[in-house]
TIVO-545623 format. One record per atom (N, C-alpha, C, CB): residue number from 1; residue in one letter; y, x, z. Coordinates in Angstrom, 1 decimal, always signed. Atoms other than C-alpha are relative to their C-alpha. Glycine has a CB too. Layout:
<sites>
(site NUM "a" (Y X Z));
...
</sites>
This chain:
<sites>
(site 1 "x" (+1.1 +1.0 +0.2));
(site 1 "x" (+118.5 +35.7 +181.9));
(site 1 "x" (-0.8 +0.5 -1.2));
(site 1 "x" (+0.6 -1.4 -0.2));
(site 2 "x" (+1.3 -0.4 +0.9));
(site 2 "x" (+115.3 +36.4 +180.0));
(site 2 "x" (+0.6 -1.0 -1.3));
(site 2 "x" (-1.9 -0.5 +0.8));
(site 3 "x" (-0.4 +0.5 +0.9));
(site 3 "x" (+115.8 +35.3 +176.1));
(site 3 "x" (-1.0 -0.2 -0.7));
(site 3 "x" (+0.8 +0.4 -0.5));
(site 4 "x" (+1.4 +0.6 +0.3));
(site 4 "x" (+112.3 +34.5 +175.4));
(site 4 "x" (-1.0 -0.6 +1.0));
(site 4 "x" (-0.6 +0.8 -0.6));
(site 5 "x" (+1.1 +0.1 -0.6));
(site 5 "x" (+109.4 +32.5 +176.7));
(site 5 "x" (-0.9 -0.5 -0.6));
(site 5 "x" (+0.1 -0.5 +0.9));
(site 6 "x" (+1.2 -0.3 +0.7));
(site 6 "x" (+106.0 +32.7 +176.0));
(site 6 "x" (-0.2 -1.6 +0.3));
(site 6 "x" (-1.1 +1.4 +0.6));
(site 7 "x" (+0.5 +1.1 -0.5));
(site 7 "x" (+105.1 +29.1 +175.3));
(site 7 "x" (-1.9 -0.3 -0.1));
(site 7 "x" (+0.9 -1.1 -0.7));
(site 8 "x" (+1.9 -0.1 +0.5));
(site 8 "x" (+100.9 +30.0 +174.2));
(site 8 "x" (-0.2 +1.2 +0.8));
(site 8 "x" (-0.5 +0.3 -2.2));
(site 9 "x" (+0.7 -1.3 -0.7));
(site 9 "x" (+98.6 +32.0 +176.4));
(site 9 "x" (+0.0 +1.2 -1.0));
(site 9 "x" (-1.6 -0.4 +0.5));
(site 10 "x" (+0.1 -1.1 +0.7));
(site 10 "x" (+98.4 +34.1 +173.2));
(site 10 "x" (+1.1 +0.5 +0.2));
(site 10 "x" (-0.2 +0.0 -1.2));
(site 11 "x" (-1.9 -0.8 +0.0));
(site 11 "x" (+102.1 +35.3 +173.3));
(site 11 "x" (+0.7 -0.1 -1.1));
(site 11 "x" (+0.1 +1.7 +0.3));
(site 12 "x" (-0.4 -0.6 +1.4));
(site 12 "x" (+102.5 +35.1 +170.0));
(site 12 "x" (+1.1 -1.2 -0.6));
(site 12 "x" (-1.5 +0.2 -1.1));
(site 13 "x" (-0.6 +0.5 +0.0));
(site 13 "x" (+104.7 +32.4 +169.9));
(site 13 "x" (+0.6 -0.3 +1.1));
(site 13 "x" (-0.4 -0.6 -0.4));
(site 14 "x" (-1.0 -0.1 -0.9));
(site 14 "x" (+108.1 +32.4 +171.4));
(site 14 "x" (+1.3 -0.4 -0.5));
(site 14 "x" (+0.1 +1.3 +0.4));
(site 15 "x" (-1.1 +0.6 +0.1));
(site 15 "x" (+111.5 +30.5 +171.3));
(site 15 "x" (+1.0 +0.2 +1.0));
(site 15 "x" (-0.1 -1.2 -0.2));
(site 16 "x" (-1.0 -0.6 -0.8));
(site 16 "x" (+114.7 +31.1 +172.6));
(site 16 "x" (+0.3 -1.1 +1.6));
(site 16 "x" (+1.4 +0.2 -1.1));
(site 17 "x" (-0.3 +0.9 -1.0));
(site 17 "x" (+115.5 +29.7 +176.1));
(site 17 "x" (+0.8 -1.4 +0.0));
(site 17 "x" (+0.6 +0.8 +0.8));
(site 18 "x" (-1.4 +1.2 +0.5));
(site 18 "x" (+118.5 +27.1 +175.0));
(site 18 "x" (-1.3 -0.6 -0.9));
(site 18 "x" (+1.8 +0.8 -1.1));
(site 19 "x" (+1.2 +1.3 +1.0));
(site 19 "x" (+115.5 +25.5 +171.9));
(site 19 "x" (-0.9 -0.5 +0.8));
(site 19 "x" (-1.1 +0.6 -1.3));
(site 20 "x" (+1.1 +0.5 -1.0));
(site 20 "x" (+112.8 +25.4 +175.1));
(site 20 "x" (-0.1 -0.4 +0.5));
(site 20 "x" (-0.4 +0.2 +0.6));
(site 21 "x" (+0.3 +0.4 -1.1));
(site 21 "x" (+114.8 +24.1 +177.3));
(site 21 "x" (+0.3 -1.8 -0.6));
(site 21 "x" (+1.0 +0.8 +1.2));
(site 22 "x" (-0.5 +1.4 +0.7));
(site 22 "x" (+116.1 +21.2 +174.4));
(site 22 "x" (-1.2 -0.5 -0.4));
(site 22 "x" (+1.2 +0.1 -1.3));
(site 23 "x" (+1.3 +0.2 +0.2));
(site 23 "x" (+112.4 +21.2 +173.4));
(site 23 "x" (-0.2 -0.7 +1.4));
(site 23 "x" (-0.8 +1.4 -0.2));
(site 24 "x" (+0.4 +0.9 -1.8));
(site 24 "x" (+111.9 +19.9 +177.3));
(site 24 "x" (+0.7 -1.2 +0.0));
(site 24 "x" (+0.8 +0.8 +1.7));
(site 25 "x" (-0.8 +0.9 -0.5));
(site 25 "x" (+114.5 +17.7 +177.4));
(site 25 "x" (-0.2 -1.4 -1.3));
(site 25 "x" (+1.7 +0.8 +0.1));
(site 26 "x" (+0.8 +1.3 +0.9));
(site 26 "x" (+113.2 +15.9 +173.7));
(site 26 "x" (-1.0 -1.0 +0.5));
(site 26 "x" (-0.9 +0.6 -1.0));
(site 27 "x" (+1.3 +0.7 -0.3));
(site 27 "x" (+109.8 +15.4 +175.4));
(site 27 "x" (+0.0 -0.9 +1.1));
(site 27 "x" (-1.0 +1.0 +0.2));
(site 28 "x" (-0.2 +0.8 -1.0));
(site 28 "x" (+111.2 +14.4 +178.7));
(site 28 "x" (+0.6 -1.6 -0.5));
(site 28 "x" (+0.9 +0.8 +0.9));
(site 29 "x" (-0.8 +0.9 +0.9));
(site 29 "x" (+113.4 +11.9 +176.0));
(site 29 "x" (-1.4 -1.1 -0.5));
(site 29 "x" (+0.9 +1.2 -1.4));
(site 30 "x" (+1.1 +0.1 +0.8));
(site 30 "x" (+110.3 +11.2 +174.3));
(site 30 "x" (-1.2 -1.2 +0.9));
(site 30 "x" (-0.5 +1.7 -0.2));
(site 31 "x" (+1.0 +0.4 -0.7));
(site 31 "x" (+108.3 +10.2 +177.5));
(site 31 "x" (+0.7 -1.3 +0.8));
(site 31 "x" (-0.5 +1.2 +1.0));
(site 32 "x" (-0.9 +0.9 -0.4));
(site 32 "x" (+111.1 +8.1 +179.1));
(site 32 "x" (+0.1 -0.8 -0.6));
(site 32 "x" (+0.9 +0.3 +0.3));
(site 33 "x" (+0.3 +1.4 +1.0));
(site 33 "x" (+111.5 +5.7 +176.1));
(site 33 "x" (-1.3 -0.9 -0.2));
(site 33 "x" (+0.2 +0.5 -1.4));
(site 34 "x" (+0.6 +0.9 -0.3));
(site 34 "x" (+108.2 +4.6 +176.9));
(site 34 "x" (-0.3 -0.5 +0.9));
(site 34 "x" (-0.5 +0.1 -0.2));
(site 35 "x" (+0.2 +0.6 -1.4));
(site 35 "x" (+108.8 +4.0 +180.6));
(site 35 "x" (+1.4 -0.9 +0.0));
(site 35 "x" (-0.3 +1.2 +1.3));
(site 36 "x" (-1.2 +1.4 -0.7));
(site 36 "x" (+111.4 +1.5 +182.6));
(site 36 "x" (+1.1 +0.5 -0.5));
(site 36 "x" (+0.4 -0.3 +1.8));
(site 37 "x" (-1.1 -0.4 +0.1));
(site 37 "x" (+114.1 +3.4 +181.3));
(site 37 "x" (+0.6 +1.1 +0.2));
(site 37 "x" (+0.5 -0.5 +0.4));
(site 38 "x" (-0.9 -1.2 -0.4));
(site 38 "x" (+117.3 +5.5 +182.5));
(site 38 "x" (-0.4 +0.6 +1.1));
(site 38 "x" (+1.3 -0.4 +0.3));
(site 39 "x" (+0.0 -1.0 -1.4));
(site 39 "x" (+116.3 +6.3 +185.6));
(site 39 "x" (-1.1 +1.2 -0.4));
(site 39 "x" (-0.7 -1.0 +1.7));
(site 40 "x" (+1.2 -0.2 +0.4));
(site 40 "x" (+112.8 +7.5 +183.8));
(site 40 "x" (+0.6 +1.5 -0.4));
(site 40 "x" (-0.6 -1.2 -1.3));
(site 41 "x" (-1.1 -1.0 +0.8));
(site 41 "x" (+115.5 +9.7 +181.9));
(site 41 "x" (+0.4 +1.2 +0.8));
(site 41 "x" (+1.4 -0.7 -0.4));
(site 42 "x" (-0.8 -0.7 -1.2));
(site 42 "x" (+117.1 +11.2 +184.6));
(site 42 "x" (-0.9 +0.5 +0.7));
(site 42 "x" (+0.8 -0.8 +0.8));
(site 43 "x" (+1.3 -0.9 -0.6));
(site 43 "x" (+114.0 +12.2 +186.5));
(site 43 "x" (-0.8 +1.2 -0.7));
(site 43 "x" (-1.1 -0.9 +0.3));
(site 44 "x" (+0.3 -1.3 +1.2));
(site 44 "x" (+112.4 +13.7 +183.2));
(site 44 "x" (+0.8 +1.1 +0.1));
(site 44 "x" (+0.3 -0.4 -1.6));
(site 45 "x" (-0.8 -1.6 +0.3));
(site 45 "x" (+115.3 +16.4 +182.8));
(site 45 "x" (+0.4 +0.6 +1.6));
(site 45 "x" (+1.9 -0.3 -1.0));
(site 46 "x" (+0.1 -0.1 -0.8));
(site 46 "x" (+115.6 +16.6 +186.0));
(site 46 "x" (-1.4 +1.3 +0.8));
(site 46 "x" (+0.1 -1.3 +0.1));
(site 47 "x" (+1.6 -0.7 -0.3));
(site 47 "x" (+111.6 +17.6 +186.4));
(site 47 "x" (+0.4 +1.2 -1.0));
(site 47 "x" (-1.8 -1.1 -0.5));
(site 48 "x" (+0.3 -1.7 +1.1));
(site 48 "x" (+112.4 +20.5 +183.3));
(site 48 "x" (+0.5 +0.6 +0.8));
(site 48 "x" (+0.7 +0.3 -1.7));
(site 49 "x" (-0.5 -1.8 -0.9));
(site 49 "x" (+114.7 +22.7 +185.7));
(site 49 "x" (-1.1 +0.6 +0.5));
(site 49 "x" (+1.1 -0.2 +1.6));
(site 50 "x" (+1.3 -0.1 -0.8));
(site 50 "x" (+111.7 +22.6 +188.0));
(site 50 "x" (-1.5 +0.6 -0.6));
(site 50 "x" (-0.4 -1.5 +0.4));
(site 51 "x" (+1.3 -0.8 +1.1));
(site 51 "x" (+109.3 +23.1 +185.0));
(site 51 "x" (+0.5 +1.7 -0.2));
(site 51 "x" (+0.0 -0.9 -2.0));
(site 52 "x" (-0.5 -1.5 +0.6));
(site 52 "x" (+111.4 +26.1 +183.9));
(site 52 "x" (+0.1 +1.2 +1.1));
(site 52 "x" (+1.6 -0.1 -0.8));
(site 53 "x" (+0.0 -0.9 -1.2));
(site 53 "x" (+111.6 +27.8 +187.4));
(site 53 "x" (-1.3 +0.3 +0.2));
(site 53 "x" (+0.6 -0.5 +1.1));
(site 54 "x" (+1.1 -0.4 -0.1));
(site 54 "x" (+108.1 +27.4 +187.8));
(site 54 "x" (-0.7 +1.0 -0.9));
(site 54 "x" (-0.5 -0.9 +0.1));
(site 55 "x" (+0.2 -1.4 +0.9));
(site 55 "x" (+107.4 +29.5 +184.3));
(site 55 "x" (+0.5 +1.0 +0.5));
(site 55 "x" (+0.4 +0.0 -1.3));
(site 56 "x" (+0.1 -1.4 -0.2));
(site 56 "x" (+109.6 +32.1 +185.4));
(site 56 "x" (-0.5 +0.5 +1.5));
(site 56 "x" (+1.3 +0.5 -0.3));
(site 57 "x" (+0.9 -0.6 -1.4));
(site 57 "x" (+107.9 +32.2 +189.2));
(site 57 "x" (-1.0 +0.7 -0.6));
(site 57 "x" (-0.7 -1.2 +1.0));
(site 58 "x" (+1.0 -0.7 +0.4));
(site 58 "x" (+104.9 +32.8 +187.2));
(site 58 "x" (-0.1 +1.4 -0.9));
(site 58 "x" (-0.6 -0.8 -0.6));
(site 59 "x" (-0.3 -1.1 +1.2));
(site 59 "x" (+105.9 +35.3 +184.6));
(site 59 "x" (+1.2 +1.0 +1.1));
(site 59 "x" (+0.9 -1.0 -2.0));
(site 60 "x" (-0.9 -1.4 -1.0));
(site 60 "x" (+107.7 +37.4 +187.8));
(site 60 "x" (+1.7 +0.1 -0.4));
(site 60 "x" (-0.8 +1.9 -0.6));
(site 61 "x" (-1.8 +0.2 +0.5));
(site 61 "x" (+111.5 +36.3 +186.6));
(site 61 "x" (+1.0 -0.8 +0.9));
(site 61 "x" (+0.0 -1.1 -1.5));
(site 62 "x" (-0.2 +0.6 -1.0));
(site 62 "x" (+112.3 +35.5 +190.0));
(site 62 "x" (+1.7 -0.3 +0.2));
(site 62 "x" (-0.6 +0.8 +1.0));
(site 63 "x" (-1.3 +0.7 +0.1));
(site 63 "x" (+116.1 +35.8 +189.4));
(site 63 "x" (+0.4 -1.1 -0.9));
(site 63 "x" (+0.8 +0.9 -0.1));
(site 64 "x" (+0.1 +0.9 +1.4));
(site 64 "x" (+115.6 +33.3 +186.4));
(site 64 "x" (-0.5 -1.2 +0.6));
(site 64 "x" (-1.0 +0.6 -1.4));
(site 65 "x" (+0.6 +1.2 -0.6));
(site 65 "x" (+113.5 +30.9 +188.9));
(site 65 "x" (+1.3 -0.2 +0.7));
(site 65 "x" (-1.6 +0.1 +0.8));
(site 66 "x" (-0.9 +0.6 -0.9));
(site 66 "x" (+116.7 +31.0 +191.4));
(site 66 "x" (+1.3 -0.3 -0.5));
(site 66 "x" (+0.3 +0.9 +1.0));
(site 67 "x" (-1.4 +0.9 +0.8));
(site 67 "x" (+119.0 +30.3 +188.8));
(site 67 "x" (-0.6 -1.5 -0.4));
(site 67 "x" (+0.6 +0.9 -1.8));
(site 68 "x" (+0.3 +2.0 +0.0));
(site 68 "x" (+116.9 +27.1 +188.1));
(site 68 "x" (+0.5 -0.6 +0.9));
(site 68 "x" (-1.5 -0.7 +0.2));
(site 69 "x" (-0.1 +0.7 -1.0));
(site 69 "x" (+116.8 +26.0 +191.4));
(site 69 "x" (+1.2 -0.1 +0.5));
(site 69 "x" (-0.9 +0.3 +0.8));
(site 70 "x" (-1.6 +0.5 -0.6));
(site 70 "x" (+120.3 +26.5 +192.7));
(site 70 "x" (+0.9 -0.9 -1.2));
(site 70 "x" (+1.0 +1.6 +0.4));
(site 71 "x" (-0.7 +0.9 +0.9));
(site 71 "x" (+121.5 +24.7 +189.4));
(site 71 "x" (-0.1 -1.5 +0.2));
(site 71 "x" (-0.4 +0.2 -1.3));
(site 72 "x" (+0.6 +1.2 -0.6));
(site 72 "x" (+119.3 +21.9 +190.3));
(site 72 "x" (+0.5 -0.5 +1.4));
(site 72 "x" (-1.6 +0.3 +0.0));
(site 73 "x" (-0.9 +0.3 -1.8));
(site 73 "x" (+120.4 +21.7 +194.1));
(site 73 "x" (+1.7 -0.2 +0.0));
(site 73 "x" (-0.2 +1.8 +1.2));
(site 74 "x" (-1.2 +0.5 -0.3));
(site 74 "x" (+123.7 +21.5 +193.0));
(site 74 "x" (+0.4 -1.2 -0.4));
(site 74 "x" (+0.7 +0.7 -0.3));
(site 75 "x" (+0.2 +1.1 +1.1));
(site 75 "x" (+122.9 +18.2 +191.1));
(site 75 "x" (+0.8 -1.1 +1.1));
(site 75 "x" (-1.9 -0.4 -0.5));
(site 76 "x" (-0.2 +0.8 -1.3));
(site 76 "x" (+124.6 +15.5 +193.9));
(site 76 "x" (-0.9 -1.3 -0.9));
(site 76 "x" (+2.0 -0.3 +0.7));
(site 77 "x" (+0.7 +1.4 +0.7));
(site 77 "x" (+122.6 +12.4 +191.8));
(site 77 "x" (-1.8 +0.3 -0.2));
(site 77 "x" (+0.9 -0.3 -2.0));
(site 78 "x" (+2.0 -0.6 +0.2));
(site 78 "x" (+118.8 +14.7 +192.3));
(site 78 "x" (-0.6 -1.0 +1.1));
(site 78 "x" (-0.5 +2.2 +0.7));
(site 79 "x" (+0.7 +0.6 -1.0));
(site 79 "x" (+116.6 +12.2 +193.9));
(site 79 "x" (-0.6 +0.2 +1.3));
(site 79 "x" (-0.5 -0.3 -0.5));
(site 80 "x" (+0.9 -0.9 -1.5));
(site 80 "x" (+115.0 +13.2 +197.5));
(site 80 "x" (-1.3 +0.4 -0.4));
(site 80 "x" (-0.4 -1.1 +1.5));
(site 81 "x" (+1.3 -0.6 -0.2));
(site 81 "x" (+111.6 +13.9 +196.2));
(site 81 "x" (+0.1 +1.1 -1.2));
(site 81 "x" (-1.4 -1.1 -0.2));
(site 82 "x" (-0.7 -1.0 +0.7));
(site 82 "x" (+113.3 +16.1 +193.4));
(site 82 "x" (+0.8 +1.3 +0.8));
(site 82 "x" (+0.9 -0.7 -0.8));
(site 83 "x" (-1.0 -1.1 -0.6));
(site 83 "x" (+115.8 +18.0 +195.6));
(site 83 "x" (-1.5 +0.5 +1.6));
(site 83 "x" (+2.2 -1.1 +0.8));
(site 84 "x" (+0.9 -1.0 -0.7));
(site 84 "x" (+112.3 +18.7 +198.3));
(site 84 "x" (-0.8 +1.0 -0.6));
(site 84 "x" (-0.8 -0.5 +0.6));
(site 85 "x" (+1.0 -1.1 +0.9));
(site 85 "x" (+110.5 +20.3 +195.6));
(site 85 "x" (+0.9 +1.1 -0.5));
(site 85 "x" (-0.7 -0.7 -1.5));
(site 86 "x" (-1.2 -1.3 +0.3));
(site 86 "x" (+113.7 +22.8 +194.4));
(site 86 "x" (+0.1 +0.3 +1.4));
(site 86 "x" (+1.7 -0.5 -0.8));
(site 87 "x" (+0.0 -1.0 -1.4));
(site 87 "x" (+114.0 +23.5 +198.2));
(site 87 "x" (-1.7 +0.9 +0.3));
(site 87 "x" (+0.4 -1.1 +1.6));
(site 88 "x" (+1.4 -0.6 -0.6));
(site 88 "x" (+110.3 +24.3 +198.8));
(site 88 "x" (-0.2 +1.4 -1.5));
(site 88 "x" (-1.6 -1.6 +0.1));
(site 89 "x" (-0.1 -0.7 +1.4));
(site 89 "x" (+110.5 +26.0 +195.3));
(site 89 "x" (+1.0 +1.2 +0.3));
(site 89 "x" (+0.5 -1.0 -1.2));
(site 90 "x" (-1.4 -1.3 +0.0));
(site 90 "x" (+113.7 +28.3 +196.0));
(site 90 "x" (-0.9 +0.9 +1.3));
(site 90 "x" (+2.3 -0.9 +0.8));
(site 91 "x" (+0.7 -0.7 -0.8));
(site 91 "x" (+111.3 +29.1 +199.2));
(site 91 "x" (-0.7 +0.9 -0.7));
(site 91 "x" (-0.7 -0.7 +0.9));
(site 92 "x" (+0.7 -0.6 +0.9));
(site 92 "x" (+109.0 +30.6 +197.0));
(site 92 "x" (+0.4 +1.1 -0.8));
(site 92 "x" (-0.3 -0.9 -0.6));
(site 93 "x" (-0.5 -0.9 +0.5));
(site 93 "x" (+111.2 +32.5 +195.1));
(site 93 "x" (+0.7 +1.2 +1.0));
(site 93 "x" (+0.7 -0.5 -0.8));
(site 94 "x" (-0.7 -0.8 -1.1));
(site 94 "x" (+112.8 +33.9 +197.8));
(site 94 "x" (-1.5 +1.3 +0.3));
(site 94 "x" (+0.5 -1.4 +1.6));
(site 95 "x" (+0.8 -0.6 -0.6));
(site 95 "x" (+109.4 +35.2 +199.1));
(site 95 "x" (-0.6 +0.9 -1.3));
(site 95 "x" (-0.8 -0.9 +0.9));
(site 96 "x" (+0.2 -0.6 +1.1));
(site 96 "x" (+108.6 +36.3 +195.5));
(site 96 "x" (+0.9 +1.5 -0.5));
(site 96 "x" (+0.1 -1.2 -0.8));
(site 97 "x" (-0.8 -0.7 +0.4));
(site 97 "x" (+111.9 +38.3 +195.5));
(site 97 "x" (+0.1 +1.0 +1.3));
(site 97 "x" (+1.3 -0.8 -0.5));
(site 98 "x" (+0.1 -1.0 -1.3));
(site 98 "x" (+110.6 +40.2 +199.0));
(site 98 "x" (+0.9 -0.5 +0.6));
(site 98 "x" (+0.0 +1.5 -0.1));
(site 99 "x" (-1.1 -0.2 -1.2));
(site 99 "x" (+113.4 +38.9 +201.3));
(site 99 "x" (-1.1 -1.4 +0.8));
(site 99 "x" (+2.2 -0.4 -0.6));
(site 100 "x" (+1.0 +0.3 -1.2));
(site 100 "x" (+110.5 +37.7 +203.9));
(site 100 "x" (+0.9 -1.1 +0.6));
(site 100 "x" (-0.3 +1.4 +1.1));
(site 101 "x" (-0.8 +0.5 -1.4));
(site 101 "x" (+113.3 +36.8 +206.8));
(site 101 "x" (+0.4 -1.5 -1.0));
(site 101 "x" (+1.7 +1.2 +0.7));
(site 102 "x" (-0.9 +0.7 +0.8));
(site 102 "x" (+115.5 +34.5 +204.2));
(site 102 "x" (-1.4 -1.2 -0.5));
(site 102 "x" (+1.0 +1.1 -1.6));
(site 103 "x" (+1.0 +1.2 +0.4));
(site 103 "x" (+112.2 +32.4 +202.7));
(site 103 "x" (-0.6 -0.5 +1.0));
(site 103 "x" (-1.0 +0.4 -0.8));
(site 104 "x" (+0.7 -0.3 -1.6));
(site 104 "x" (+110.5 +32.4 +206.6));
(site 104 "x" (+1.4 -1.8 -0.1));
(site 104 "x" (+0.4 +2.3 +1.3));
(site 105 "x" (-1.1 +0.9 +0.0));
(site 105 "x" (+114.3 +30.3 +206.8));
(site 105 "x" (+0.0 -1.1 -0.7));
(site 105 "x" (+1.0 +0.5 -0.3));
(site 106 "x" (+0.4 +1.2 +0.8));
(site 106 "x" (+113.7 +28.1 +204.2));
(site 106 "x" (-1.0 -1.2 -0.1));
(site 106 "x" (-0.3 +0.4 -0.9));
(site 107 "x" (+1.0 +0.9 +0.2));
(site 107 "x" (+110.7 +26.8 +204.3));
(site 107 "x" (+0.1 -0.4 +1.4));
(site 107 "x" (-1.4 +0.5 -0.6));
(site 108 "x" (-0.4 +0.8 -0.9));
(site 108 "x" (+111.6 +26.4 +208.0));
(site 108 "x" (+0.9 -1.8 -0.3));
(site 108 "x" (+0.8 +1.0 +0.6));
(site 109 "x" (-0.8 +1.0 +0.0));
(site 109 "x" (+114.3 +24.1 +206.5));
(site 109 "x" (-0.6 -1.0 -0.9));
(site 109 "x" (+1.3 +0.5 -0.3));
(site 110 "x" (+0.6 +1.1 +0.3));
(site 110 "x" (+112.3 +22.4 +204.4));
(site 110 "x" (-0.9 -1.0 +0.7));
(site 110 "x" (-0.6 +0.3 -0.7));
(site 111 "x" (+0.8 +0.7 -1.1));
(site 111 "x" (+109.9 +21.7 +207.1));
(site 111 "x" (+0.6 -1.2 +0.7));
(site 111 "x" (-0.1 +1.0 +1.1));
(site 112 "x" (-1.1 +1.2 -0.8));
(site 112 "x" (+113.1 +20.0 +208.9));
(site 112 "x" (+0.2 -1.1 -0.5));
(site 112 "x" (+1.3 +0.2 +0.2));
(site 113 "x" (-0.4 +1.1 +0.1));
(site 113 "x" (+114.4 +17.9 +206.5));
(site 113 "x" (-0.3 -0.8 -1.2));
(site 113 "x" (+1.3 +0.1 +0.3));
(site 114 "x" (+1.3 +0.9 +0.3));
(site 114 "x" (+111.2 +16.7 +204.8));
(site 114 "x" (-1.4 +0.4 -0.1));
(site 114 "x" (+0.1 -0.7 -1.2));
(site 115 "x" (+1.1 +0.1 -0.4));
(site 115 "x" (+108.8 +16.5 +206.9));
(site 115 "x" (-1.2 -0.8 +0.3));
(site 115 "x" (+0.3 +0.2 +0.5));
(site 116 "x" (+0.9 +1.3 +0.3));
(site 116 "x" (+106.9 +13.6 +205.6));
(site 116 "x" (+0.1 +0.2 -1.6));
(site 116 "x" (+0.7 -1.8 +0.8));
(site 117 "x" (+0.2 -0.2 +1.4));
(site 117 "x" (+106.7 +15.0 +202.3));
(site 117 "x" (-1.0 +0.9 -0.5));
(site 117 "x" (+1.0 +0.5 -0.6));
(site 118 "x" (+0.7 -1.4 +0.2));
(site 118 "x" (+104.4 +17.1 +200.2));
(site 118 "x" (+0.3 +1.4 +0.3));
(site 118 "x" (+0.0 +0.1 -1.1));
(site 119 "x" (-1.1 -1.3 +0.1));
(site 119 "x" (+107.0 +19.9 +200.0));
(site 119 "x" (-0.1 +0.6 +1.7));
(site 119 "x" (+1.8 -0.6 -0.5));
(site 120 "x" (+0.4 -0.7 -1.5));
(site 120 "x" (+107.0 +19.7 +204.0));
(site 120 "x" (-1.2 +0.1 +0.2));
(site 120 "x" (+0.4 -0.8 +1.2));
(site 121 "x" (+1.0 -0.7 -0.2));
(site 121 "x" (+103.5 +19.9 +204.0));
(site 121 "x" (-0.1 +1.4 -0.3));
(site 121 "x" (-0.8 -0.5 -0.3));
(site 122 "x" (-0.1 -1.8 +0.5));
(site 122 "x" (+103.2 +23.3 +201.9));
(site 122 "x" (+1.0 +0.3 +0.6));
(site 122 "x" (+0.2 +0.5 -1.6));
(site 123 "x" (-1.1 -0.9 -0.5));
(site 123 "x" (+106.4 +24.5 +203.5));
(site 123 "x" (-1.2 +0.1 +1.2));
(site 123 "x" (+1.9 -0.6 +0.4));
(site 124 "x" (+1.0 -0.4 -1.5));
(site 124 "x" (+103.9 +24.0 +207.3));
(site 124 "x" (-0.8 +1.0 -0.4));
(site 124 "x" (-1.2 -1.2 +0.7));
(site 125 "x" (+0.8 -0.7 +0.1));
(site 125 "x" (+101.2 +25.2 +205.6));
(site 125 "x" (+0.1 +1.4 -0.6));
(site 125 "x" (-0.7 -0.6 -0.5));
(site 126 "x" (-0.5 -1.4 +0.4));
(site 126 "x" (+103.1 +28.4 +204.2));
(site 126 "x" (+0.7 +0.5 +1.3));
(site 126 "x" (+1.0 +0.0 -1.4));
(site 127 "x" (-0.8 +0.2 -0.9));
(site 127 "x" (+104.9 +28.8 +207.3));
(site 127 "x" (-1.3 +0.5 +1.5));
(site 127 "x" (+0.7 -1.8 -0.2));
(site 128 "x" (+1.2 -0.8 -1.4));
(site 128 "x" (+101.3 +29.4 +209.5));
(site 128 "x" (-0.6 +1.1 -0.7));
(site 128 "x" (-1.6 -1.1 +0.6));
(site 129 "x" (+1.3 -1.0 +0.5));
(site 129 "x" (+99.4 +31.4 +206.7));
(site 129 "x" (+1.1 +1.5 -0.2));
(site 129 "x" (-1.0 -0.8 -1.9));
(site 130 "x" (-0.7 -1.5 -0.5));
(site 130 "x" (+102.9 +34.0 +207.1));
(site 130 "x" (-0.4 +0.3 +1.0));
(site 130 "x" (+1.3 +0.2 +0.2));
(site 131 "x" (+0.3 -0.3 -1.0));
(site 131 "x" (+102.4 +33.8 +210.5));
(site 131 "x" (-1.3 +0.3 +1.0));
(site 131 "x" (+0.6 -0.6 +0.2));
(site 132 "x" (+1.4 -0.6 -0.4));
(site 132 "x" (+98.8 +34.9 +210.6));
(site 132 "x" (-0.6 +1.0 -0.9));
(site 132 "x" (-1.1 -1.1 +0.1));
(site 133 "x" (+0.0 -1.4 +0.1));
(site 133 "x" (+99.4 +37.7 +208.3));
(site 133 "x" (-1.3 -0.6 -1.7));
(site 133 "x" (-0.6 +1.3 +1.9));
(site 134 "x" (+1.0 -0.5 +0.8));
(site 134 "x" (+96.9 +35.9 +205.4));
(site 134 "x" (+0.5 -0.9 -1.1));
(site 134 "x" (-1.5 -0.2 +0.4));
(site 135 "x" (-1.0 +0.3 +1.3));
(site 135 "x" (+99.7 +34.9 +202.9));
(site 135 "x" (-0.5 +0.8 -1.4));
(site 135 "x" (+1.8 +0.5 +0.3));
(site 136 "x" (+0.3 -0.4 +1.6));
(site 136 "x" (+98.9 +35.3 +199.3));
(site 136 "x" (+1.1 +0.2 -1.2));
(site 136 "x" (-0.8 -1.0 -0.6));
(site 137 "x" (-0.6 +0.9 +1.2));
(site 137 "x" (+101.3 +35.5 +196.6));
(site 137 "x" (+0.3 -0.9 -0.5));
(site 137 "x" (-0.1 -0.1 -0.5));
</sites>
């Protein structure tokens, strides 16, 4: 696992993964004490795995995004619109980490079992634009 991340487009400021991720989990702390509560709580740190996988999707740290997300998926208390976004997300990395067939599978499965969600939408809509060859990154 990477032991810095860049939190300023400059680069020039960087903290260690463990202060970034307790840095997340303050603000999520932070933001939740002014809403309904625990649950508020629980969704916040919840949303930082998700935050933190998404930095390293972006910053190309794809085995660092699939250690988010399978940590997260193993959560049994992750809410359903939390655990479709770590599946559509693990799709992502998958396809980020070139294994085509294995993400193709995924987002199939997201498709399946939510398919009245955002997540199942972008899984459809990633799911035709492979299968017409004008997938992007």
């Amino acid at each position: 696992m990477s032991t810095s991340r860049n939190l300023m487009p400059t680069g020039k400021f960087q903290i260690s993964d463990f202060k970034f991720a307790i840095a997340l989990q303050a603000i999520a702390l932070l933001t939740a004490l002014a809403g309904p509560g625990c649950a508020t709580i629980k969704l916040n740190l919840q949303a930082s795995g998700l935050m933190l996988a998404y930095d390293d999707i972006k910053k190309e740290r794809f085995d660092d995004a699939m250690a988010e997300v399978e940590k997260l998926a193993q959560r049994p208390d992750l809410p359903p619109e939390v655990r479709s976004e770590a599946a559509y997300v693990k799709a992502r990395v998958l396809e980020g980490q070139k294994k085509l067939p294995e993400a193709i599978a995924q987002y199939q499965e997201v498709v399946a079992a939510y398919p009245n969600t955002p997540d199942g939408y972008l899984a459809r809509k990633r799911l035709r634009e492979l299968e017409a060859g004008k997938a992007k990154p």
